[in-house]
VEXDREN-2710 file (C-alpha; in Angstrom, 1 decimal):
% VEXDREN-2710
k/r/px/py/pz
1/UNK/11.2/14.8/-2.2
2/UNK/10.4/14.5/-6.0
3/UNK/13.2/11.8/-7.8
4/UNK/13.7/12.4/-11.5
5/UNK/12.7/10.2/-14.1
6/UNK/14.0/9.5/-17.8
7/UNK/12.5/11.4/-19.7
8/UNK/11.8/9.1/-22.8
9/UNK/10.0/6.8/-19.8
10/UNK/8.0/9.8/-18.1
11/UNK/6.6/11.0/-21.5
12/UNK/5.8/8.0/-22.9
13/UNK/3.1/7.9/-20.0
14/UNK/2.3/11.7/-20.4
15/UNK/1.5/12.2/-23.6
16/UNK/-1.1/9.9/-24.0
17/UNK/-2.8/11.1/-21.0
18/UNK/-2.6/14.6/-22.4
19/UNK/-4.0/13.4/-25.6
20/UNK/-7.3/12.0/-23.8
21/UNK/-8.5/15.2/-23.3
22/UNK/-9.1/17.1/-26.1
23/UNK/-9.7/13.8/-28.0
24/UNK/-12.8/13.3/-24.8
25/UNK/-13.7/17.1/-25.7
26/UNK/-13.9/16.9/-29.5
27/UNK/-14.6/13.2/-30.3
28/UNK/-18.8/13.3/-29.6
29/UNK/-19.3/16.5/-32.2
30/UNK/-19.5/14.2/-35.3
31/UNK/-22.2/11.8/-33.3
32/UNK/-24.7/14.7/-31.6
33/UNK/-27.0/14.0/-34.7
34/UNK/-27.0/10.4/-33.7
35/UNK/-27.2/10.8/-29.9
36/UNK/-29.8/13.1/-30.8
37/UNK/-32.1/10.9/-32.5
38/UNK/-32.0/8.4/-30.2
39/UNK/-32.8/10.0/-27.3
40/UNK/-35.7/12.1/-28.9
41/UNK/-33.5/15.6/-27.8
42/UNK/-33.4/18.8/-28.8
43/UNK/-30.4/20.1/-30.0
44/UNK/-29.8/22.0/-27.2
45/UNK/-30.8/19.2/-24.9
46/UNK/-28.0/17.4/-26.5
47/UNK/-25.3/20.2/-26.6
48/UNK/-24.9/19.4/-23.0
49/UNK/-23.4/16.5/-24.1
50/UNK/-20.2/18.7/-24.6
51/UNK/-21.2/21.5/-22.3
52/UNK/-21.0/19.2/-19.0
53/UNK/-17.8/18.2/-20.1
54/UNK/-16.2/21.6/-20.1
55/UNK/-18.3/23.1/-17.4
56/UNK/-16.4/20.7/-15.0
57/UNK/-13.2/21.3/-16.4
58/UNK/-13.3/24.7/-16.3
59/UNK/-14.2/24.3/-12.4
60/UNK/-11.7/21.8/-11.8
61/UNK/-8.7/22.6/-13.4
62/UNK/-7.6/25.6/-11.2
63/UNK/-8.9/23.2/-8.2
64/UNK/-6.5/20.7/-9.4
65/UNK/-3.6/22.8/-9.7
66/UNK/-4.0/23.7/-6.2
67/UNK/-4.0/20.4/-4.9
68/UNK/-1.2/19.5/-6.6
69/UNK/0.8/22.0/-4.2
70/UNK/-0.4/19.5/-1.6
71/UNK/-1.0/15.2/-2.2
72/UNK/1.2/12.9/-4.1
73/UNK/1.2/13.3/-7.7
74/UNK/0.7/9.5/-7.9
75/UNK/-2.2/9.5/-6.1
76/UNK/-3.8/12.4/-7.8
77/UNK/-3.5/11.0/-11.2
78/UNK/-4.6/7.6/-10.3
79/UNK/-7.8/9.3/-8.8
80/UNK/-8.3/11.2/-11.9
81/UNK/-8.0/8.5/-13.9
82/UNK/-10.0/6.5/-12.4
83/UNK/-12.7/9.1/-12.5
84/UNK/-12.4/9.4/-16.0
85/UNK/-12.7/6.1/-16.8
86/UNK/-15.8/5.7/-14.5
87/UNK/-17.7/8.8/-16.3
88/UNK/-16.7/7.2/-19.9
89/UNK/-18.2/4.1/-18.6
90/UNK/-21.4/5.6/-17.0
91/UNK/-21.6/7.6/-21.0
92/UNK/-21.3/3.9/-22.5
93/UNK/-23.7/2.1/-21.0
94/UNK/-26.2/5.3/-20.1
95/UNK/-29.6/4.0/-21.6
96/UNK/-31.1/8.1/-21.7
97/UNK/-30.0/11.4/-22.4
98/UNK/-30.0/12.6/-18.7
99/UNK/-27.4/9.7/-17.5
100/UNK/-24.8/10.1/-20.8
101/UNK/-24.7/14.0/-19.9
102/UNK/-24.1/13.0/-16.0
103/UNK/-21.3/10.5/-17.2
104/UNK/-19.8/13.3/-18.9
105/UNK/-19.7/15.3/-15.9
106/UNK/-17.9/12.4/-14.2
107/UNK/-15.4/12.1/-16.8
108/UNK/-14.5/16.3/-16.7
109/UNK/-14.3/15.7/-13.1
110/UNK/-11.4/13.7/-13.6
111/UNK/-10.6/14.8/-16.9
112/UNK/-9.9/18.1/-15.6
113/UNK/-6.8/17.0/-13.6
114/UNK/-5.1/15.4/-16.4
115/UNK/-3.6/18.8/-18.2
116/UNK/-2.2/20.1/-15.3
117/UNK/-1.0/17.0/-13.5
118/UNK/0.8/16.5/-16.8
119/UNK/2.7/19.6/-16.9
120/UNK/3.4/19.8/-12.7
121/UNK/5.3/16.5/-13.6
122/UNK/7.0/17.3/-16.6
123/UNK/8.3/20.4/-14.2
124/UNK/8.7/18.4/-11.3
125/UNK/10.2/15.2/-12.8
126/UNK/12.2/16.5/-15.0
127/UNK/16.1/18.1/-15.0
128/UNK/15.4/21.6/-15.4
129/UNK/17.4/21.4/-18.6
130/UNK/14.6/19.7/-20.4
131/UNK/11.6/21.0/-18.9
132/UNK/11.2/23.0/-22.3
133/UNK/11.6/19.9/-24.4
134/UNK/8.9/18.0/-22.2
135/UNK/6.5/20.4/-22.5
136/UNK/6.9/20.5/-26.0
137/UNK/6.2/16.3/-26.5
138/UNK/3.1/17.1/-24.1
139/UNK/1.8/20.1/-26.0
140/UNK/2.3/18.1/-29.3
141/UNK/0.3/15.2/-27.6
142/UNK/-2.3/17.9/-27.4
143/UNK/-2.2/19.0/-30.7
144/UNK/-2.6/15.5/-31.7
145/UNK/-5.8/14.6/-29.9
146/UNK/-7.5/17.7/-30.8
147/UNK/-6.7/16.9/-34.7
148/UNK/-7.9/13.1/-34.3
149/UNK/-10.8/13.8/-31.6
150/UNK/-13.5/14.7/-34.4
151/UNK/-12.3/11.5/-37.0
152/UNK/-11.7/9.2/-33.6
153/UNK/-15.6/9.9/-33.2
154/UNK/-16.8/10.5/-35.9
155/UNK/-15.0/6.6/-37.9
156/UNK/-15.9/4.7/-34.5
157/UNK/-19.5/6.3/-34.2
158/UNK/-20.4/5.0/-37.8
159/UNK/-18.9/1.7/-37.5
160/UNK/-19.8/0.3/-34.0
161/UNK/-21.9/3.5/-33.0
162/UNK/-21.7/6.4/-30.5
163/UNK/-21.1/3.9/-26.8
164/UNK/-17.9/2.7/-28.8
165/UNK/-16.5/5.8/-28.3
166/UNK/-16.9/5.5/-24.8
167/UNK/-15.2/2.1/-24.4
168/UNK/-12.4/3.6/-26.3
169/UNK/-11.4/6.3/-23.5
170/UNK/-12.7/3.4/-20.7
171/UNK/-9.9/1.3/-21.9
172/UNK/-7.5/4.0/-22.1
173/UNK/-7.6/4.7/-18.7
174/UNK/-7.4/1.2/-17.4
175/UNK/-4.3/0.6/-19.6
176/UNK/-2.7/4.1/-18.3
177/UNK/-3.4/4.1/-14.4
178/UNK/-0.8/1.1/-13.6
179/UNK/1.7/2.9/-16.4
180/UNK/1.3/6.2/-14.0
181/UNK/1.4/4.6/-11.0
182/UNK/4.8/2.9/-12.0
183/UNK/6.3/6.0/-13.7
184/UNK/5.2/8.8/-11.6
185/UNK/7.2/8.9/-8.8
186/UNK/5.4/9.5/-5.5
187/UNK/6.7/12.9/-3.9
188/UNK/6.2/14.9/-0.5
189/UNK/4.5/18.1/-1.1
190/UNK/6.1/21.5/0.2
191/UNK/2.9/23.3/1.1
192/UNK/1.2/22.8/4.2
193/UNK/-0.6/25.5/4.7
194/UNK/-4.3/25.0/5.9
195/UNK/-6.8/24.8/2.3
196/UNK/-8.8/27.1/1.7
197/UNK/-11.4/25.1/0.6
198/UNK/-14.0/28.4/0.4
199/UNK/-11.5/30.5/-1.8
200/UNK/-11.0/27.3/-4.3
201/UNK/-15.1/26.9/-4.2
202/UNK/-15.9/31.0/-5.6
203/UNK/-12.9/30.3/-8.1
204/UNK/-13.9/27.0/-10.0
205/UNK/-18.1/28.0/-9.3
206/UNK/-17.1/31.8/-10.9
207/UNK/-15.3/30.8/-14.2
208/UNK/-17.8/27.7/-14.5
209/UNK/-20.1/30.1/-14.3
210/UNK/-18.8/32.9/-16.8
211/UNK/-18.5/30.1/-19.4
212/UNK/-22.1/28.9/-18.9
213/UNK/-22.9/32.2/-19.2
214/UNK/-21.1/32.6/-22.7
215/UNK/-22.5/29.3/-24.4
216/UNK/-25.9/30.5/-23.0
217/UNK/-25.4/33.8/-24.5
218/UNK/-24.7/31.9/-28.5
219/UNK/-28.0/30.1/-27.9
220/UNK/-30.0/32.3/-26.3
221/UNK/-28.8/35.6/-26.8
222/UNK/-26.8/37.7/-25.0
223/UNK/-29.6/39.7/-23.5
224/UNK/-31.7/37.0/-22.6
225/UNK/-31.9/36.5/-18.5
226/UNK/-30.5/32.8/-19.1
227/UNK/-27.0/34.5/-20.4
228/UNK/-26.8/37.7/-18.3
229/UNK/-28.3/36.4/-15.4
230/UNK/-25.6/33.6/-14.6
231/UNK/-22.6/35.8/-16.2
232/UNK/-23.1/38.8/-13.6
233/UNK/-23.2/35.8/-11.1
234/UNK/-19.8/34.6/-12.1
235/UNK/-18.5/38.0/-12.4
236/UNK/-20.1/38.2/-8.2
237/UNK/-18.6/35.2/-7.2
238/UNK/-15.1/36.4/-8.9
239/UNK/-15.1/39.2/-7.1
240/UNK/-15.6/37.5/-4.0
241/UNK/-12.6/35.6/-4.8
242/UNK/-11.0/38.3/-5.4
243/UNK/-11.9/39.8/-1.6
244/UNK/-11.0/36.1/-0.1
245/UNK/-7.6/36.1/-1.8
246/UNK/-7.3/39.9/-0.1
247/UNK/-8.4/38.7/3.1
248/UNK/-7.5/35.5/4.0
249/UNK/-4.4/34.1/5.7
250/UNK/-4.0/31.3/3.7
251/UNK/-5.5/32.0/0.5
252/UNK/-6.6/29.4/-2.2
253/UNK/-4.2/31.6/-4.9
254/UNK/-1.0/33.5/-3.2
255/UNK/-1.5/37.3/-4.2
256/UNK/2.3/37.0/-4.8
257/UNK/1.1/35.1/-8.3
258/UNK/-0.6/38.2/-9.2
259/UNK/2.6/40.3/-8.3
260/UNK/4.4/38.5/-10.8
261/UNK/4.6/40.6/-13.7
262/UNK/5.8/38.1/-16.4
263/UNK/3.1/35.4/-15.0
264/UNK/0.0/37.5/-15.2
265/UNK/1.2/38.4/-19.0
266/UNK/1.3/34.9/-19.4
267/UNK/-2.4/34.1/-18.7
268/UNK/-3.6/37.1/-21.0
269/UNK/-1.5/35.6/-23.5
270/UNK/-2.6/32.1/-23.1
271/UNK/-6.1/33.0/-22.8
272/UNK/-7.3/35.1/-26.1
273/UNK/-4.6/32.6/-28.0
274/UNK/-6.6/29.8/-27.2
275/UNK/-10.0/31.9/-27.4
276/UNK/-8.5/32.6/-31.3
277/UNK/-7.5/28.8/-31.8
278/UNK/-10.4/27.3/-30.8
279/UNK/-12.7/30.0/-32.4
280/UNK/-11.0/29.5/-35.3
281/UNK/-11.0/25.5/-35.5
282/UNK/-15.2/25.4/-34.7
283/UNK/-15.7/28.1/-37.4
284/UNK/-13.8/26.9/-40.4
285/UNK/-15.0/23.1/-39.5
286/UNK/-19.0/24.7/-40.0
287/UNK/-17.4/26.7/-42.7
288/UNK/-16.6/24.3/-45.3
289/UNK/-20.1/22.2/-44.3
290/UNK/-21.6/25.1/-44.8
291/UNK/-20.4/26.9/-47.7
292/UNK/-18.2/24.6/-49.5
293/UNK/-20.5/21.7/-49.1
294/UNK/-18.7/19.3/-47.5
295/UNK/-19.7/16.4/-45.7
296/UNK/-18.2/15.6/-41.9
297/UNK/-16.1/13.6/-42.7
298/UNK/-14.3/15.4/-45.6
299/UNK/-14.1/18.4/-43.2
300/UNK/-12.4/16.9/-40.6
301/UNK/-9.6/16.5/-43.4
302/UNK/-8.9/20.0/-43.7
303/UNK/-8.4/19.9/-39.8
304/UNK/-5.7/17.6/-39.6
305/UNK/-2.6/19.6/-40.9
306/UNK/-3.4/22.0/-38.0
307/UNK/-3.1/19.3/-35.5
308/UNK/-0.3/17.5/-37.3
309/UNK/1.6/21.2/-37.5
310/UNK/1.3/21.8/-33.9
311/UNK/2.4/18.2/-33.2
312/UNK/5.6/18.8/-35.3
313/UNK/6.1/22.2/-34.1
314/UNK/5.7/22.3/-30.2
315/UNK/8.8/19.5/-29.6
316/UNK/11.2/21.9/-31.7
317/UNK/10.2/24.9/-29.8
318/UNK/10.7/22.3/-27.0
319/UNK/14.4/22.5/-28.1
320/UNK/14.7/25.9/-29.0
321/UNK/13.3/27.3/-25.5
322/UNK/15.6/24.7/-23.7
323/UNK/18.7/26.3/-25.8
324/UNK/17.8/30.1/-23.8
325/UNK/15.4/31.8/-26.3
326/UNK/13.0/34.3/-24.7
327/UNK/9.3/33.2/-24.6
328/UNK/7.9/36.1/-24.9
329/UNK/9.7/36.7/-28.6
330/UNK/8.4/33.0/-29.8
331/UNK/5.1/33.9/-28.1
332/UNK/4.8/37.3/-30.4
333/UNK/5.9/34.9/-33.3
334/UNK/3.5/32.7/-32.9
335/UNK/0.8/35.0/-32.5
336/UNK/2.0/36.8/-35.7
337/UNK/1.6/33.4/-37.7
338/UNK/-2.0/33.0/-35.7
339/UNK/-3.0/36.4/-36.8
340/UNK/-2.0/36.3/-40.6
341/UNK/-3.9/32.6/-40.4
342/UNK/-7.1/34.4/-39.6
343/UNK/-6.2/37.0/-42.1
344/UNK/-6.1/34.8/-44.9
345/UNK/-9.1/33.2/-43.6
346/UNK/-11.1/36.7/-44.0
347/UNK/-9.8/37.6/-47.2
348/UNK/-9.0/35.1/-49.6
349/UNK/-10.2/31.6/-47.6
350/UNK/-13.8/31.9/-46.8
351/UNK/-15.4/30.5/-49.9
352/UNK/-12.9/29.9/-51.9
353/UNK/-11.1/26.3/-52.2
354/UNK/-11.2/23.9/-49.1
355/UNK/-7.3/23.7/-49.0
356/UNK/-7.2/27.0/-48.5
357/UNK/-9.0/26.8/-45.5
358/UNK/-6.4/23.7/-44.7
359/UNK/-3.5/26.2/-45.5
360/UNK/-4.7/28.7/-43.0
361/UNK/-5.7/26.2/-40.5
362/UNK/-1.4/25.0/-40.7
363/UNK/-0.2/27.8/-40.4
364/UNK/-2.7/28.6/-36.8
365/UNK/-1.5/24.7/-35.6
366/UNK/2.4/26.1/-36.3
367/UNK/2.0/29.3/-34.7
368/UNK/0.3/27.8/-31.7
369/UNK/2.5/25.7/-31.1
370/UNK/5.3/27.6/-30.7
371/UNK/3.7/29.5/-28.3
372/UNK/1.4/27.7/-26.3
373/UNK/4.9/25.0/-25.8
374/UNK/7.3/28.0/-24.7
375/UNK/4.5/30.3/-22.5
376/UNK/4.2/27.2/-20.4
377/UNK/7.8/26.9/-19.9
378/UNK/7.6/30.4/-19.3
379/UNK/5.3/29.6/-16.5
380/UNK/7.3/27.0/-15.2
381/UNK/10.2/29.4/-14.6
382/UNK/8.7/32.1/-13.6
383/UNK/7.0/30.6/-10.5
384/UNK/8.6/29.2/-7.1
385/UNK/9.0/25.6/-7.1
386/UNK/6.2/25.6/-4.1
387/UNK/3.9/27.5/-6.4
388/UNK/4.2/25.7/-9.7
389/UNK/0.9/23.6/-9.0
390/UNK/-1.5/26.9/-8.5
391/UNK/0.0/28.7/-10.6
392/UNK/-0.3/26.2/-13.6
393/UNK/-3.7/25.6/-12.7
394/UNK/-4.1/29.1/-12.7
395/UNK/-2.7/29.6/-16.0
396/UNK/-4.5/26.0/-17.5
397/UNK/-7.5/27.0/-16.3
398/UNK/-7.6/30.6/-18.4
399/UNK/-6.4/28.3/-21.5
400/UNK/-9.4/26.4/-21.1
401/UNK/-12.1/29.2/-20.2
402/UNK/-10.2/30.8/-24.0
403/UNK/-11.4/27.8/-25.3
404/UNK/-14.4/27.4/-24.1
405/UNK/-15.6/31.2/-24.7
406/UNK/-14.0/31.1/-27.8
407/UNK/-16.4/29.7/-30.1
408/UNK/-19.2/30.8/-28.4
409/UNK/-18.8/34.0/-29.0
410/UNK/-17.8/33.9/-32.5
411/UNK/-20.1/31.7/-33.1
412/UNK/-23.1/34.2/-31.8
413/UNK/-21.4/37.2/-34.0
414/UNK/-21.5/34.6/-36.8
415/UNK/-24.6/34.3/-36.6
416/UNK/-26.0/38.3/-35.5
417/UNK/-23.9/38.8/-39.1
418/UNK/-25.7/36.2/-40.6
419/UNK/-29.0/37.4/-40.4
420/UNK/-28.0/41.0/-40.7
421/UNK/-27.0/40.3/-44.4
422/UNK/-24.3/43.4/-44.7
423/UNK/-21.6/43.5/-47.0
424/UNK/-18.2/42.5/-45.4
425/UNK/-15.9/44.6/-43.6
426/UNK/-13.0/44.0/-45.0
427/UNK/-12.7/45.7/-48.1
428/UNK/-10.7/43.1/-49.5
429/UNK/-12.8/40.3/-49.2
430/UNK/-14.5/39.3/-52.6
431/UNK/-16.8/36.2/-52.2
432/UNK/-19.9/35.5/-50.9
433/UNK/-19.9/34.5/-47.4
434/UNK/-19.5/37.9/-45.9
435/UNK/-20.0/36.8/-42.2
436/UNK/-17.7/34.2/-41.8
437/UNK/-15.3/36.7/-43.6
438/UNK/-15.9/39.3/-40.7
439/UNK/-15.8/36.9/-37.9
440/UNK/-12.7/35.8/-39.1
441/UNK/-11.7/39.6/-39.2
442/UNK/-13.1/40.1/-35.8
443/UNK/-10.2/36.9/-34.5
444/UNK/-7.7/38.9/-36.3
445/UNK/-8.2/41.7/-34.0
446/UNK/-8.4/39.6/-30.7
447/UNK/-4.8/38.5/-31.4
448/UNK/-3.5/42.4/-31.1
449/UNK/-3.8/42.4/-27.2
450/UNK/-1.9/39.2/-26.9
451/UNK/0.5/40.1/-29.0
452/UNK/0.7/43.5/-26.6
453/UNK/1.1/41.1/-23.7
454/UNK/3.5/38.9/-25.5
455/UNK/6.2/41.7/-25.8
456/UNK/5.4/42.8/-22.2
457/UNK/6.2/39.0/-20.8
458/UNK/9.4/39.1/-23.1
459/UNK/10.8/42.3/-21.1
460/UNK/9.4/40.3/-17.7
461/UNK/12.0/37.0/-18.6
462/UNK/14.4/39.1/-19.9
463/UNK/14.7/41.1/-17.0
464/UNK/14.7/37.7/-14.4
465/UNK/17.4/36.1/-16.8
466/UNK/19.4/39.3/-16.4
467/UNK/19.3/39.3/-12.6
END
């Protein structure tokens, strides 16, 4: 049985977990160049850098949340931990390309736990009362690391050089593991139903698959055998998941998840908001590189009131969802501010002044933050307490697979505009960067099918609050 914990003493060991991540994710993108040049790689070579890291995580989120149904939250966060500082040690001492990229891989193997561990014992741990509010502080932790990640990396890689970095997240996880294991109260798990070890195997190797696939396809093309080839693969072994979830007797993910109505809205909320967001974030940091001539570190500038915004915003929507108001409304706000963000970006940003740019990137960090903070507690509701660990694995794991497909794909139609040279679709648009200005276009549409799911989810928690 889970005991509660204050909640000022839980998150003060949360949130800086949850900030490891997307700092882990984000802080080498400054330092490729460097890495680059001292291993004699490729750029491609190099970009596995960063796609190791999120290859794993995309596998073992869902794994995670899984498991979480089943061991001690203690334990589990310890192990992660412990991996994660491992892998950032193996990247800071690696003398060659080959053993930094397999450090990575050992810190997204542990990595990967962290997001939903966090959330499970925010939901867990907490009165139900100030769930909401604990999910906010966690989200705005998020928002946090993924504003510093790029100037963590990119200040400590030019002063004491790329392996600092490294040392940075070892130390981190040293100092948190003891924290954890005196806050995080050890609990007996309600599920003990056999694993089903096979059905967890086709569902972290099928979505690490798809996202190889999709960075593949911005490199290589979509039609080349390197893209294609390993997406219809991932879309095989998903639908062999799909027949093991059918057919099994204790299946990795309940069908009853699926039945849920408000919870599967959820995920197709989550996942083209965060495919948007993160789309969004790479594009306008090559943006003003590349049109408005900045250098690196002048662009990571215009990302940090996006980071800062969600950081402010996600505790008050914290407090708002904790006071009764229906997720699915904030989540159709929030996408509303996403959209007009990426509508400014089309027509009047791309080109024009940098703080422009740092306008539109506010207003995405605000809107994102309301509703990536009040979808999860949406989640949290929604689902049995027995379920809460699958099914926010579940629902983590399509947040990251957003993310990681995200830019990829934007980033290939960037670049098939690019070289086709047209003039931009919007007829609005005035400058001269007429890609980026359709890309941006192209995100603006993406949001309409969320924001379709988003009132869907609000008649789905309207309807349980009413029974």
């Amino acid at each position: 049985m889970s005991t509660a914990v204050p909640m000022p003493r839980l998150l003060l060991v949360l949130a800086p977990a949850m900030m490891l991540i997307p700092i882990a994710a984000d802080m080498v993108s400054l330092v490729l160049p460097v890495i680059a040049e001292q291993f004699t790689a490729s750029t491609a070579q190099v970009a596995w850098v960063v796609t190791g890291f999120l290859l794993v995580c995309s596998i073992g989120i869902p794994v995670y949340g899984r498991v979480a149904d089943r061991f001690s939250l203690r334990q589990l966060f310890t192990t992660a931990l412990a991996a994660f500082g491992v892998g950032s040690l193996i990247c800071a001492l690696a003398p060659g390309l080959l053993i930094l990229v397999l450090g990575r891989i050992v810190m997204g193997a542990g990595g990967a736990a962290i997001p939903v561990l966090a959330i499970v014992a925010a939901t867990r741990l907490l009165p139900r009362e100030k769930t909401a509010v604990g999910v906010g502080v966690i989200g705005a932790a998020a928002g946090v690391g993924t504003a510093s990640g790029p100037a963590v990396g990119g200040t400590l890689g030019q002063l004491l050089g790329w392996p600092a970095v490294f040392w940075l997240m070892t130390i981190a996880a040293l100092v948190l593991i003891p924290a954890v294991r005196r806050v995080v109260t050890d609990d007996s798990p309600d599920d003990r139903h056999p694993f089903d070890l096979l059905g967890g195997a086709l569902l972290g190797l099928g979505a690490g698959l798809l996202l190889f696939g999709v960075t593949q396809a911005e490199g290589a093309g979509a039609g080349s055998p390197s893209s294609w080839g390993v997406m219809s693969a991932g879309v095989m072994l998903a639908a062999l998941f799909a027949w093991r979830t059918c057919t099994a007797t204790h299946p990795f993910v309940p069908p009853s998840l699926f039945a849920n109505r408000g919870y599967v809205m959820a995920i197709v909320v989550i996942f083209f908001a965060m495919l948007v967001n993160m789309a969004t974030l790479v594009l306008v940091s090559i943006l003003v590189i590349d049109v408005n001539g900045l250098t690196p570190g002048q662009g990571s500038l215009v990302m940090i009131p996006g980071g800062l915004a969600l950081a402010v915003v996600s505790p008050v929507a914290g407090r708002i969802g904790a006071r009764g108001a229906n997720e699915g409304t904030a989540a159709f706000l929030g996408l509303t501010a996403i959209g007009l963000s990426t509508l400014f970006l089309s027509t009047l940003a791309v080109g024009a002044s940098p703080v422009l740019a740092g306008l539109a990137v506010l207003g995405l960090g605000a809107g994102f933050g309301v509703l990536v903070t009040l979808v999860t507690s949406a989640v949290s509701h929604l689902l049995p307490p027995e379920r809460v660990g699958v099914g926010v694995g579940i629902f983590q794991g399509a947040q990251f697979l957003g993310a990681g497909a995200g830019p990829a794909l934007f980033g290939a139609l960037l670049s098939a505009r690019q070289a086709g040279g047209q003039d931009a679709v919007n007829p609005l648009y005035t400058d001269e960067a007429p890609a980026y200005s359709d890309t941006f276009l192209a995100l603006t549409a993406v949001v309409l099918p969320a924001m379709i799911a988003a009132l869907r989810l609000r008649k789905a928690r309207a309807h349980r609050r009413a029974r």
